[in-house]
KOLKE-890461 format. One record per residue (C-alpha): y, x, z; residue in one letter. Coordinates in pm, whole numbers, plus 50000, padded with zeros to 5 digits. Layout:
N
YXZA/...
end
This chain:
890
402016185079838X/404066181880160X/404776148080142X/401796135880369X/404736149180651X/406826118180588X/407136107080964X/408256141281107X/410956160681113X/411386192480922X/413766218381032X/413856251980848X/415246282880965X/416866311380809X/417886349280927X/421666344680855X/423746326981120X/423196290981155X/426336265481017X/426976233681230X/424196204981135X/425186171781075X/424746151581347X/421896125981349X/423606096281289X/424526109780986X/420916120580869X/419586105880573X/416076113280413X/416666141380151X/414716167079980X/416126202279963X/414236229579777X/414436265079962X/413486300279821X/412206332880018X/412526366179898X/410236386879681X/410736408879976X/406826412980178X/408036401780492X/407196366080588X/408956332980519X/410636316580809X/408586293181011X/408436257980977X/409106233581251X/407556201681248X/408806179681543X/408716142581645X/411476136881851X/412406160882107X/408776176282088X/407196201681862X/403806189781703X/403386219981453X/404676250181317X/403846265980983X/404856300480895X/404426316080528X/403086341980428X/403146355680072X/399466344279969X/398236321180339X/400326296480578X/399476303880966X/399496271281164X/400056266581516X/399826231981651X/399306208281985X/396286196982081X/396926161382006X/397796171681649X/394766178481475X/394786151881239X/397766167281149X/396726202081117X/393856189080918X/396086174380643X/398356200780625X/395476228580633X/393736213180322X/397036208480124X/397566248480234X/394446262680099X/394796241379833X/397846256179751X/396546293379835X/393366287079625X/394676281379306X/397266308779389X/394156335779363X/393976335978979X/398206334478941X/400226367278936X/401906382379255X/405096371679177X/403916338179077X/402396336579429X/405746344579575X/407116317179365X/405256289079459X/405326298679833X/409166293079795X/408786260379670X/409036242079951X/409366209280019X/411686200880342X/411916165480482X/414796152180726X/414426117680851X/416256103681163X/415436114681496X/414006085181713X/415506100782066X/419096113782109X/419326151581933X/419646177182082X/420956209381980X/418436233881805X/418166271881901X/419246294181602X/415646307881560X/414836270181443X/417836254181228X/418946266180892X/422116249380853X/422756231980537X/426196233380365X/428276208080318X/425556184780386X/428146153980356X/429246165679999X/425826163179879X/424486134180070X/424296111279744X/422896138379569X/420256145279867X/419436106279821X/418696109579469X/416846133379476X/413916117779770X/413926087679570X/412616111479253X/410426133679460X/407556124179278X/409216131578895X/410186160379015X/407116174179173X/405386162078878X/407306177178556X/407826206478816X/404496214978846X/403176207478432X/405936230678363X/405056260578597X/401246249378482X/402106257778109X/404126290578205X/401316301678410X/398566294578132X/400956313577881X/401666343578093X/397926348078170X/396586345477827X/399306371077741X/398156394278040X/394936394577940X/393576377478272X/390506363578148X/388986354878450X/391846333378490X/391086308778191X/387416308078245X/387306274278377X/389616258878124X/387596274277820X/384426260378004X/385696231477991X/386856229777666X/383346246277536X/381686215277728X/383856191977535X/382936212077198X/379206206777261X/377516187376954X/376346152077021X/373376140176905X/373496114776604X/371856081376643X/369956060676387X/370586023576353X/367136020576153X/368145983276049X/371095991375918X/370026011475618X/369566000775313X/366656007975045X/367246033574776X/365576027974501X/365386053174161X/367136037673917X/368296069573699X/365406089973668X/362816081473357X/360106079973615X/361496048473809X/358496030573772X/356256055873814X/353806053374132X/351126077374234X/349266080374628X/348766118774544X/351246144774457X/351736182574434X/355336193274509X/356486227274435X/359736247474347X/359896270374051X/362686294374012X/360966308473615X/359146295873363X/355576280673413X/353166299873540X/349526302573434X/348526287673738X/350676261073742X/349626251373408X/345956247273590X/347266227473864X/348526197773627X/345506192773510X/343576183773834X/342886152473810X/344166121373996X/347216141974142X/350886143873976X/352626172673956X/356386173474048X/358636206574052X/361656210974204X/364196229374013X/367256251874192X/369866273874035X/367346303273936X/365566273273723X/365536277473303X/367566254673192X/365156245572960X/362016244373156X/359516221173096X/355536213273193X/353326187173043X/352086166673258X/354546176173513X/357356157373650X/360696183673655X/363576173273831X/366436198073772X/369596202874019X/371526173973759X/368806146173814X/368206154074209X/371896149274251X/371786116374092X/368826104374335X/371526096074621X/369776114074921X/371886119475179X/369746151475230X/371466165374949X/374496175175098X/372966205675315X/370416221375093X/371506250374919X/371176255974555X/369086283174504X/366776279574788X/363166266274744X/363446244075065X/365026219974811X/361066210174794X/362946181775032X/364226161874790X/360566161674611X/359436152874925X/361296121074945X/360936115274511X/357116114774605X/357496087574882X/359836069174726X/356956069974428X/354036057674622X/352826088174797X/349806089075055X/349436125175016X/351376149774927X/350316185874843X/352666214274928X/352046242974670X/353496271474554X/353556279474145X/351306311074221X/348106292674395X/345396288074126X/343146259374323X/339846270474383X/337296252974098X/340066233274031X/338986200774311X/341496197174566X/338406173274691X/336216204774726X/337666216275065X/340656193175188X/339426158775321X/341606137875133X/340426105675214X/340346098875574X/338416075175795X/338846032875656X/340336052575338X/337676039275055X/334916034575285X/334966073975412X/332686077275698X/334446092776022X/332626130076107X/332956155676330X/335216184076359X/334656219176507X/337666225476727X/339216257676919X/337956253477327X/340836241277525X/339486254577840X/341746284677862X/345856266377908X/347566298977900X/346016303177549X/348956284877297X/347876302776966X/345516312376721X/344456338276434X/342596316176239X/342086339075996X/339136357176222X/337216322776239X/337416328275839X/336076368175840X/339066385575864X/339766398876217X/342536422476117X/344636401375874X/347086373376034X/349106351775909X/353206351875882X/354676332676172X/351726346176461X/353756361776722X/352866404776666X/351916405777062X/349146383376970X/347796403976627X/345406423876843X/343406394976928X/340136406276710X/338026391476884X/335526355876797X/335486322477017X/333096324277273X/332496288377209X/334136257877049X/333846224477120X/333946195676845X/335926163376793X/335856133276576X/337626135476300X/340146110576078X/343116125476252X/343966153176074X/346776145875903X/348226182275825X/345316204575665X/346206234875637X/344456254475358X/343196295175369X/344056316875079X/342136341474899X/344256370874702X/347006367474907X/346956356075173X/350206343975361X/350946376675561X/354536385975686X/356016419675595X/354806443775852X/351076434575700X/352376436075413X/353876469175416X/351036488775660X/348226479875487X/349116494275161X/348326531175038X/350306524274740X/351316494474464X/347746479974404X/347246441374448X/345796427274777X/342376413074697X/341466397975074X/338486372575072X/337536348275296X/334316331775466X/334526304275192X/331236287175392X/332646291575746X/333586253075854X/337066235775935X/338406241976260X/340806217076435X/343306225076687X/343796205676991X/346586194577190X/348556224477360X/347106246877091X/349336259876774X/348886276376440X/351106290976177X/351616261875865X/353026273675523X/354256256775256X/352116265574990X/348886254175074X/348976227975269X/348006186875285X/350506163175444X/348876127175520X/351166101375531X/351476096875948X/352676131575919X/355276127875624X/358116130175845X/357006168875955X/357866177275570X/361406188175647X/362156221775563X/364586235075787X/368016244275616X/369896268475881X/367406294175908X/366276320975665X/363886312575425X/360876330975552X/360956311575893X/361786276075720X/358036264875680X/357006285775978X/359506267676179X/358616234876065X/355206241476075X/355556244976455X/358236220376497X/355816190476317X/352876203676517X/354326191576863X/355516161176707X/352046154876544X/350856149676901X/352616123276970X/351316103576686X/347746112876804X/347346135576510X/346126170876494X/346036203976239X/342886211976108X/342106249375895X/340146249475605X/338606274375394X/339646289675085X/341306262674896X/343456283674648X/343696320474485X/346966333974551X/348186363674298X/349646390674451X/352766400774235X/353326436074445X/357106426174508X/358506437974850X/358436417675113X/362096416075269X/361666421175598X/365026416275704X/364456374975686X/361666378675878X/363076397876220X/364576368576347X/361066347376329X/358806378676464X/361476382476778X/361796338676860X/358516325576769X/356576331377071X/359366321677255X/359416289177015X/355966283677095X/356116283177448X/359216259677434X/357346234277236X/354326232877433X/356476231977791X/358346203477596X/358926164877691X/359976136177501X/361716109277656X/362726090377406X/360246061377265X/360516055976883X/359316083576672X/362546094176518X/364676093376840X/361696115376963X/362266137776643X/365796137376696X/365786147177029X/363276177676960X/365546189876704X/368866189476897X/366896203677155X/366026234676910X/369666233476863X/370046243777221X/367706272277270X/369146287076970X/366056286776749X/368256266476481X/371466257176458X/374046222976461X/373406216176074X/369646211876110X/370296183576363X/372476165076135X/369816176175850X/367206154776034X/368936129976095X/369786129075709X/366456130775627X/364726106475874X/367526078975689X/366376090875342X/362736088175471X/363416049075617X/365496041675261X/362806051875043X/360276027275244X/358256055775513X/355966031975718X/356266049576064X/352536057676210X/352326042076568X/352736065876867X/350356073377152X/350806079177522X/351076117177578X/350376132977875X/350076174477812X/350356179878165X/346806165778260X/344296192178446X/342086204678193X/338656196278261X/335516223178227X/333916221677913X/329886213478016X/327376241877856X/326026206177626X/329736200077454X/330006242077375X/329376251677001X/328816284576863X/329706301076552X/329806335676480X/332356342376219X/331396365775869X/332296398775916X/334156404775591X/335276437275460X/338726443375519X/341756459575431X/342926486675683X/345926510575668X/344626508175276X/341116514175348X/337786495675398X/336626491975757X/333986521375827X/331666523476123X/334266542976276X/336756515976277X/333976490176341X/333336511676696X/337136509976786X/337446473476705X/334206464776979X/336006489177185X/339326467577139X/337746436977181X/336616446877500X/339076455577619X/340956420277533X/338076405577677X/338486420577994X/342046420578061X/342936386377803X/343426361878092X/345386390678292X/349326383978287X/351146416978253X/354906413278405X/356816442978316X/360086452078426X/362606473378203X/365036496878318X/365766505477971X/367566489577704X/365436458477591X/366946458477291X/365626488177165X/362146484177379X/361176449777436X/359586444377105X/357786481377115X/356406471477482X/355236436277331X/353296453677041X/351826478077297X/350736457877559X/350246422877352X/347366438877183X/345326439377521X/347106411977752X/347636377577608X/350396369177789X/353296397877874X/356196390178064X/359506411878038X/362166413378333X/365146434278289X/368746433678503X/370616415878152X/368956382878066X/368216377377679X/367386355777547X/366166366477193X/364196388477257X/362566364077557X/363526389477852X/364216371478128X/366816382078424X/365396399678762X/366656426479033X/364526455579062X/365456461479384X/364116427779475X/361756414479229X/359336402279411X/361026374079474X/360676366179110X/356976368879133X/355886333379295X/357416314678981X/355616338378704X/352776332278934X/353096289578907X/353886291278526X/350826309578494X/348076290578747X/344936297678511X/345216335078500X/342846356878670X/345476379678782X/348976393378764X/349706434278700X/353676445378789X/354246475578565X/357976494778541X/358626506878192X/358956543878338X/354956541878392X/352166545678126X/349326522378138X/345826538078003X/344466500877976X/340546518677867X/340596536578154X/340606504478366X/337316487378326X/335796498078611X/338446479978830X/337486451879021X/339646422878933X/339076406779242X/340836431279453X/344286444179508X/345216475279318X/348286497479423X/349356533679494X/348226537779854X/346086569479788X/349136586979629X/350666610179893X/353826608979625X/353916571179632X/352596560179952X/354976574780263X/354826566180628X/358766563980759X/359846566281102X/363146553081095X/364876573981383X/364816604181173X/366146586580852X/369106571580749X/370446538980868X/369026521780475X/365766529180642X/366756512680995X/368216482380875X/364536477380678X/362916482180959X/364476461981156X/363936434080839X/360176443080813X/359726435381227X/361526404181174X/358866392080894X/355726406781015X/356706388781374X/357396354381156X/353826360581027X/350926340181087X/348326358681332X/346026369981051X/348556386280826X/349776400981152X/346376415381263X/345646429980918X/349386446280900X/349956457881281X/346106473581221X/346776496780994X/350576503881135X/350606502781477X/353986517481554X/356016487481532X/359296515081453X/357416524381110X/357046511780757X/355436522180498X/357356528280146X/355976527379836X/357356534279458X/355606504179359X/355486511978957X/352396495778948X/350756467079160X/348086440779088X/347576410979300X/344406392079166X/344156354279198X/342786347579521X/345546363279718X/348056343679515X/348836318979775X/348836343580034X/351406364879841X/353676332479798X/353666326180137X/354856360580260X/357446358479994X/358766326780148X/358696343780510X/361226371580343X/363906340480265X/367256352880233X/366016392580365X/367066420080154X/364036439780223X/363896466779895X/360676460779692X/359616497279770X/359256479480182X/358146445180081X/355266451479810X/353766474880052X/354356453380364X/352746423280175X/349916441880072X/349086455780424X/349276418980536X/346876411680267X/343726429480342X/342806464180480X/343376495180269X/339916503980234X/339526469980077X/342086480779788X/340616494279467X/341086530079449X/341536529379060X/344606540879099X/344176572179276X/343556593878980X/346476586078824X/349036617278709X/352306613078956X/355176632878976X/358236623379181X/360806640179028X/361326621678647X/362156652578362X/364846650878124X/361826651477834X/359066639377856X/357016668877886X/353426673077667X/351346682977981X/352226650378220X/350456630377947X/346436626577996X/344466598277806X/341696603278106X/343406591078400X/344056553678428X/347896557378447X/350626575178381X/353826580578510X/356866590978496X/357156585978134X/361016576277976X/360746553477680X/364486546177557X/364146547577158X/361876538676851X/361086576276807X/360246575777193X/357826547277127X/356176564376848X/355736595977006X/354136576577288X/351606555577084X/350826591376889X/349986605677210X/348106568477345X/346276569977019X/343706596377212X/342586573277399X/342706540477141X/343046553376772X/343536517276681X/347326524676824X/348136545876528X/348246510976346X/351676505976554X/353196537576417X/352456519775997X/354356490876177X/357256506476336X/357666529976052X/358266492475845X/360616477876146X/362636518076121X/363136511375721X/364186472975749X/367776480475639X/366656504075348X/366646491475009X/363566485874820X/362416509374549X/363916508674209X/360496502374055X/359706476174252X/360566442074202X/362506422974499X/361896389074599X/364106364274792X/360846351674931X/357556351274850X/356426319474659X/
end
């Protein structure tokens, strides 16, 4: 590292007595290497010197070199500084003695001196022994500097590595293994779509067959009754998919069966990563139906009897310029509300507390009907999704709370209520049992292979969905198509706790998603590997899709054209003439194993008001406690009442969509929530140790600031000269901002504290900031910067900058406070009458139940949490012996 030094000459000095130098005729450029001692006293200096005079002088210490140099040296110093820190950098992550080492390993240069010499003092020549003995060897070894240096340092590079791994020293090798993780990231496969070739069936018996409609569907038994109807509806061919549960000798008339032998012979390259006895091996019917001739495909399941047997009656099977069909209009969900991603369709049908498997369970409290719709024209729909009477498709938790024992579900549906569309920016839940798959949307038919198989269809429902947008297409929910028998098996919950924990996270990836590709499957590649990377599937899928886009070009898929996208348009205001109403059919339905009374009829209004009131509210909550035991209970909770809820803890995760913030400052965190959400009417900060009594806040004005200010326990006026110095260092921090403010902000915050020397503090559990002070919040934020002013100064600092206190909503100022939080939580703090609650510690499942128990006084619709939690608590247990367990529910 030294050898920048070249033109100078190095003399180094040692503590024993000097020997006689040679003289500088004799000096030759050599290379010597000299050692210090382990010992903690310094290293002799070093004396750099041109001529006569002294430019520089290095001494070493065990872990930093100090420097001393002339003025006309710097560029010296500078050079020699950098290769120094260089050298003490990397020595921060070695060992002690491996410091020591490489401090000793010092490279000392002797070239001629330009004047006469002159005698050095003792303090600055270390004499060198026998110097004319070793002068060829002194030679050789300049000339090799470089090999040496080199191989010198690989080797002390290897022993270092090995010695740390061996130490344990992980901090150490964190930038090699990043390193080596970045060069272990997956790549994204690429398609050369000219490049492959047609497959064509040439071993099936069915290689000339051709049909433009076909039902696909996997069968793991014998022929259902059914599925006996469903091959005789006319002008649509049957085709079931066999897997290793398949009869060997299984056989339909009328149907086409392809067992696990004949699929194999088909030559898919899809084939390599589905698994046997899975149903998502509906893929490789998929691609037998296109190959075939298919326009339309029908995704069934063997236990969906269609409805008067007319697939005609309720799908729209022929679209617009398909045989002359005229193009209508479609009744489609408003799009005025952004923050408003997903649906219950099921409501729109009668059912207000059924939903479907795949809605997120923060949004299964939404009971309530549109306001309005709006309508579109249709011929675009190329996914129809179909509603199903019987049994419906509901996930587990439905499943298993609204049950009083093993009777069948009977649900019914609004078979008159119309279609509803979906438009852009808007998702549903898509099966794969009922469903209608145009052929633009053919591509959105793969089933996902690295997930469990109750999230496959859900995921790919979602997945296709914001791919279907770019082809200008849309999803469209009909009414009862098909009778579904239910078979009372148990629904295993345990494949479904990975899709209720990522799919409103999924949901809000997809719709914040951007292509940037420009053909449809790069765009479909790039979605997927970008799944890949938020961990909602894994490396297999991508290389499934891009198995399955080839398989979909060999078998002859005409691509659908693409459309210029642009989600992040303003949404304009829907005009009182373009607003249509329907009021839903209030069918009877099932709850906790009952019919709906009056009683329940009462707490649903109530509930629905509730939602209406607070539904374009975003709740931010921050958790002290473990998230992994809480953040789902809190989502369930809330979710029911607030559409959107955002959870903050000090551990980012990522599964459970908690994102990463400092208590101590979160405010600072605030101004982002507050872009990502611009539509909302407001934003409410809530700390997990703090109840919320949501019915006991309708009589709050939205428009105004709510916070603790008229609770003495909360709200305290400090004078920092007879506090600590915490409180004098914010004080000084709070004078800087509030000077920094603009004169308005000023005016309203010197008004109420006119003693420049105090500052108010405030617990800050609970705050809300409503829209129109926004801005003004951002803005103060901003003046904070790099200030670590505690929330407990800032919130209440930015709220007295705000507006006056007697402008705040007192709401509040009923609520039960006690300072001092007890080891239980003790049955007296608890009151469903005041608005909040608080201290209250929520660290378990039994916590959480013993909390909604208690809640329940004030909103007996809660107790419907404990049926569900009670099904989340047993998700491990097995099922009982006289009930029959399915893989999945087919």
């Amino acid at each position: 590292m030294i050898s920048t030094l070249l033109d100078f000459v190095v003399f180094l000095t040692s503590a024993r007595s000097p020997q006689p130098g040679p003289s500088s005729a004799d000096r030759r450029a050599s290379t010597t290497m000299q050692g210090i001692t382990s010992s903690t006293s310094s290293s002799p200096p070093i004396c750099l010197k041109a001529g006569e005079k002294v430019l520089l002088q290095i001494t070493l210490q065990p872990q930093h070199a100090v420097i001393q140099c002339l003025p006309n040296s710097r560029e010296l110093t500078r050079r020699v500084t950098s290769e120094a820190a260089a050298i003490c950098k990397l020595g921060r992550y070695w060992p002690p003695h491996w410091v020591v080492l490489l401090n000793s390993v010092k490279v000392s240069m002797l070239v001629q001196e330009r004047s006469k010499p002159k005698s050095p003092k003792l303090s600055q020549i270390r004499a060198v022994s026998n110097f004319s003995h070793n002068l060829d060897f002194s030679t050789w070894f300049y000339e090799n500097l470089y090999k040496i240096v080199t191989v010198a340092a690989l080797i002390a590079t290897v022993a270092v590595l090995f010695l740390l791994r061996n130490m344990g020293d992980t901090a150490a090798l964190l930038c090699f293994q990043t390193q080596a993780e970045s060069l272990e990231r997956i790549q994204m496969p690429k398609l050369d779509e000219k490049s492959i070739k047609r497959i064509f069936d040439k071993t099936s018996p069915y290689a000339s067959f051709r049909s433009d409609k076909w039902v696909v569907v996997s069968v793991s038994d014998y022929p259902t009754e059914p599925l006996r109807k469903l091959v005789k509806i006319r002008g649509w061919q049957v085709l079931a998919i066999g897997n290793s549960k398949t009869p060997s000798d299984w056989s339909l008339k009328g149907a086409i069966y392809l067992s696990l032998e004949q699929q194999a012979q088909l030559g898919f390259r899809v084939l390599e990563f589905l698994p046997y006895d899975s149903y998502v091996r509906k893929t490789v019917g998929y691609l037998f139906a296109i190959q075939h001739g298919a326009r339309k495909i029908f995704d069934a399941d063997d236990r969906g009897e269609v409805i008067d047997g007319d697939l005609g009656k309720r799908f729209d099977i022929d679209l617009v310029g398909e045989e002359g069909h005229r193009q209508e209009t479609i009744l489609q969900y408003s799009h005025e509300n952004p923050n408003r991603t997903i649906v219950n369709p099921y409501i729109h049908f009668g059912q207000r507390s059924v939903w479907p498997r795949g809605l997120p369970l923060e949004n299964v409290g939404e009971l309530g009907h549109e306001e309005f719709y709006t309508d579109v024209l249709g011929g675009k729909q190329y996914i129809q999704q179909g509603i199903s009477n019987g049994l419906p498709d509901v996930d587990s938790v439905f499943y298993f709370t609204r049950k009083s024992g093993l009777e069948a579900f009977d649900i019914r549906f609004d078979e008159n209520a119309p279609k509803v569309g979906l438009p852009h920016g808007m998702m549903v839940p898509v099966n794969s049992f009922n469903t209608i798959f145009h052929s633009p949307a053919f591509w959105g038919l793969m089933l996902p292979v690295s997930v469990s198989t109750m999230a496959s269809d859900v995921l790919r429902g979602y997945w296709a969905q914001r791919i279907l947008w770019e082809v200008g297409g849309q999803v469209v929910v009909y009414p009862p198509t098909v009778h579904r028998y239910d078979r009372i098996e148990a629904y295993p919950f345990s494949e479904e706790k990975d899709l209720h924990v990522n799919v409103g996270r999924l949901i809000k990836f997809l719709i914040s998603w951007r292509a940037r590709k420009q053909r449809l499957t790069e765009k479909i590649l790039e979605l997927s590997f970008a799944m890949v990377e938020e961990g909602f599937w894994t490396e297999k899928d991508v290389k499934f899709t891009a198995a399955w886009l080839q398989d979909l070009i060999a078998v002859g898929y005409n691509q659908p054209r693409l459309i210029s996208l642009d989600l992040g348009m303003p949404v304009g205001i829907i005009g009182e003439g373009d607003r249509k109403e329907f009021v839903p059919q209030k069918f009877p339905s099932v709850h906790l194993g009952v019919e709906e009374t009056g009683t329940v009829n009462y707490e649903i209004a109530n509930l629905i008001r509730w939602r209406k009131n607070f539904g374009n509210v975003v709740l931010i909550m921050f958790c002290s406690g473990p998230v992994e035991r809480t953040a789902l209970e809190w989502r369930l909770l809330y979710g029911r009442i607030f559409k959107t809820v955002i959870m903050l803890s000090e551990s980012k995760n990522l599964d459970l969509v908690v994102e990463e913030g400092k208590l101590e400052n979160v405010y600072k965190y605030l101004p982002k929530i507050f872009d990502r959400y611009s539509g909302a009417d407001g934003f409410l900060f809530l700390q997990d140790n703090t109840i919320l009594n949501y019915w006991n806040l309708l009589q709050a004005d939205k428009n105004k600031l709510w916070i603790t200010n008229e609770v003495s326990k909360s709200w305290t006026k400090v004078s920092p000269n007879d506090n600590s110095d915490w409180f004098s260092k914010q004080s000084s921090m709070v004078k800087k901002v509030v000077s920094m403010m603009p004169a308005h902000f000023q005016v309203s915050y010197k008004n109420t504290i006119p003693n420049r020397k105090s500052i108010i503090v405030c617990s800050s559990e609970i705050f809300y900031i409503p829209r129109r002070y926004v801005s003004d919040f951002v803005d103060l934020v901003n003046l904070v910067g790099d200030l670590e002013i505690h929330h407990k100064v800032a919130t209440p600092m930015f709220f007295l900058a705000l507006d006056s206190p007697q402008n705040f909503d007192s709401v509040l100022s009923t609520m039960v406070y006690e300072e001092e939080s007890p080891s239980t939580n003790s049955s007296s703090l608890y009151s469903a009458q005041v608005p909040v609650v608080h201290p209250w510690s929520v660290s378990s499942e039994q916590d959480f139940i013993k909390l909604i128990r208690r809640m329940a006084e004030g909103d007996p619709l809660l107790l419907e949490l404990v049926y569900i939690y009670h099904s989340l608590l047993i998700v491990d247990a097995p099922p009982p012996q006289d009930v029959a367990t399915s893989s999945r529910v087919e």
